[in-house]
C-alpha positions as CSV (number, residue, x, y, z in Angstrom):
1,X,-55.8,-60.8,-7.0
2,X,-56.5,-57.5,-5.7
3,X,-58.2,-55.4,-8.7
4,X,-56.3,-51.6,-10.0
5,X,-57.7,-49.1,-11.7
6,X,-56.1,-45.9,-13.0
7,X,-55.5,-43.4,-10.5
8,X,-57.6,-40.7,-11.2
9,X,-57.1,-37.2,-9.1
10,X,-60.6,-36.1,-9.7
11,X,-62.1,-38.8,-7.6
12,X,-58.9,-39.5,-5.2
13,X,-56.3,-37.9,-3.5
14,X,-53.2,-38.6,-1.7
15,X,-53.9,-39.6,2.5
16,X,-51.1,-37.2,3.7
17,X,-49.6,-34.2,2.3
18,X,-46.3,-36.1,1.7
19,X,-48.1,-38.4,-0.6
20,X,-49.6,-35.7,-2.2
21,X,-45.9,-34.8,-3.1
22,X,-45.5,-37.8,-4.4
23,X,-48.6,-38.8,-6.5
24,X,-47.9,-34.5,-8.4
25,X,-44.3,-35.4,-9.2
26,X,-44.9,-38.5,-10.6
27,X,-47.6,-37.0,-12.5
28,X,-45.6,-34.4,-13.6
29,X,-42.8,-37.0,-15.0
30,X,-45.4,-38.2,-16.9
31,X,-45.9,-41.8,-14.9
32,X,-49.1,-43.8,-15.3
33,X,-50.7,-44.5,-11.6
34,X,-52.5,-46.8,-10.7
35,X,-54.4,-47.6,-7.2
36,X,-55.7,-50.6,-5.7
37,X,-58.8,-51.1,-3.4
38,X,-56.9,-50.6,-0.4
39,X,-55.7,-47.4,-1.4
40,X,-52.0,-48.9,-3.0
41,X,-50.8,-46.3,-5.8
42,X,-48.3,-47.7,-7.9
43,X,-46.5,-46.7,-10.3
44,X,-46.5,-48.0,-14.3
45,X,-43.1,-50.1,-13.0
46,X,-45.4,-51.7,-10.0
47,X,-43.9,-49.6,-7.9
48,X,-45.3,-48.5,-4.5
49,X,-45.3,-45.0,-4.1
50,X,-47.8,-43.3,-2.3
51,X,-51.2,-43.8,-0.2
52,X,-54.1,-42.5,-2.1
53,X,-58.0,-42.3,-0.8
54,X,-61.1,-41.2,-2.2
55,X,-62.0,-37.4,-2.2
56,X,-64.7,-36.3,-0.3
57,X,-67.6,-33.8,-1.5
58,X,-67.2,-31.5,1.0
């Protein structure tokens, strides 16, 4: 079983700006996201929707 954890946009960030899109309009609907270790986000249905990554501090 491959372990979630909210998606948080503090500490990650879509991969490509389409996903970006994605990740701020689901947000903005007001869906919970979630993202696995190898960078899944789904949303609260188990829906995939997006390819997140970690931010960098840069």
């Amino acid at each position: 079983m491959i372990d979630k954890q909210e998606y948080n946009n503090i500490t990650h960030v879509g991969a490509t700006p389409e996903d970006c899109k994605v990740i701020h309009l689901a947000l903005t609907e007001g869906k919970k996201l979630s993202i696995d270790k190898k960078g899944k986000i789904t949303d609260d249905t188990g829906r995939w929707i997006a390819v997140g990554k970690e931010r960098s501090n840069g």
